[in-house]
N, C-alpha and C positions, 0 to 999 in steps of 0.2 A: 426663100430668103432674098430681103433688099442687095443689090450692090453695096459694097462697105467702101466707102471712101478714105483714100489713105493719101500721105503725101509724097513727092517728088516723083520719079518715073511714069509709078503706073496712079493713074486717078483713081479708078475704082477697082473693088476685087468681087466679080460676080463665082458661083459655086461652079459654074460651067467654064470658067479660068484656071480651074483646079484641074489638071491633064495630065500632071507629069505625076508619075511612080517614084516616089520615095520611100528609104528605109532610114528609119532611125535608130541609131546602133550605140550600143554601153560597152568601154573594153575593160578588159582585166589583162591581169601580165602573169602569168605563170613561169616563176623561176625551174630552172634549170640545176640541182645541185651536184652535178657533175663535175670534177675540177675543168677550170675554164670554159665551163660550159655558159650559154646565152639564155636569157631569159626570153621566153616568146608574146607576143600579143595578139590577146585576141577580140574575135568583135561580136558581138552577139545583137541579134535584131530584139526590138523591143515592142516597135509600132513600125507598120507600112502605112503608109496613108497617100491621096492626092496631093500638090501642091500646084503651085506657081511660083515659076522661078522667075527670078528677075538678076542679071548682073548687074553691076553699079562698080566706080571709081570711087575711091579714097584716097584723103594726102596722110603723107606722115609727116609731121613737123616737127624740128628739134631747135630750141631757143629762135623760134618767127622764120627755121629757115626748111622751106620744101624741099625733103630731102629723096621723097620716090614716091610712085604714085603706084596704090594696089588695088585687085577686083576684090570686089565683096561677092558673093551670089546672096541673095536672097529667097529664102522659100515661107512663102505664105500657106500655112496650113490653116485646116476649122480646128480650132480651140478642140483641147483635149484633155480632161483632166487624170489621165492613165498614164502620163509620163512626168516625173520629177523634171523640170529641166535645169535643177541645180546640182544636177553632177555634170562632169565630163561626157558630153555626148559628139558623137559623129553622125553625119548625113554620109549615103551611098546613091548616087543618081547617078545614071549613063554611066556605068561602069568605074568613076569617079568616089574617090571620099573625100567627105569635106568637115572640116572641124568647127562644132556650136562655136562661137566667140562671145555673140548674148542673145539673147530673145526679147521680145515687148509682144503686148497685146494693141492694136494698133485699131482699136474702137471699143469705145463705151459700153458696150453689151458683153465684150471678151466670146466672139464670134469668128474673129480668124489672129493667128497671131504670127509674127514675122520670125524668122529664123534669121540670125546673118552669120552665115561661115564666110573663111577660108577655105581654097583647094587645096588637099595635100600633097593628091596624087594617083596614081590607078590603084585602084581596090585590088586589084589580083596581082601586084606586087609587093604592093604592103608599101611603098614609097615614104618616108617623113610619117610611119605610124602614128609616133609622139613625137 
């Protein structure tokens, strides 16, 4: 496969860019019917696959005024058609979960497609599950 050309950061995404070990996880929430007892969450893998990550800056603006400035990560995976990405998904890298926010296919062939989370927090804490 050609390098795929993409914009801002990285210029191109060649398949030997793809190094890092990702998991891509579906949760469900299992109540608890116990009196005041807590509902728990949980993560189930769906797809492991290679990627490439890339972090990147975003602004939040509220009526034209910059009000804080956050990381995106990005992970560039090869096109998949085994995963719905129109549910609620999370990413697990480097001991890390990170929450889908949206996805695109980022070339014409639908060849590699861009993931863009948020960090929530350490996966072995459960940190900002939801």
């Amino acid at each position: 496969m050609a390098c795929i050309s993409i914009k801002k950061n990285t210029n191109k995404v060649c398949i030997g860019d793809l190094d890092k070990r990702i998991k891509i996880q579906a949760t469900s929430i299992t109540a608890n019917n116990a009196p005041g007892g807590l509902s728990t969450t949980g993560f189930t893998d769906i797809y492991t696959c290679w990627a490439l990550v890339k972090t990147t800056t975003t602004r939040q603006f509220i009526d034209g005024v910059n009000i804080e400035i956050a990381l995106n990560t990005d992970f560039f995976i090869r096109y998949t058609g085994s995963v719905n990405f129109e549910q609620e998904l999370w990413i697990e890298y480097a001991g890390n979960r990170f929450k889908l926010i949206n996805y695109n296919n980022i070339d014409k062939d639908n060849v590699i497609i861009r993931l863009r989370c948020s960090e929530k927090g350490d996966s072995a804490i459960l940190v900002n599950a939801r």
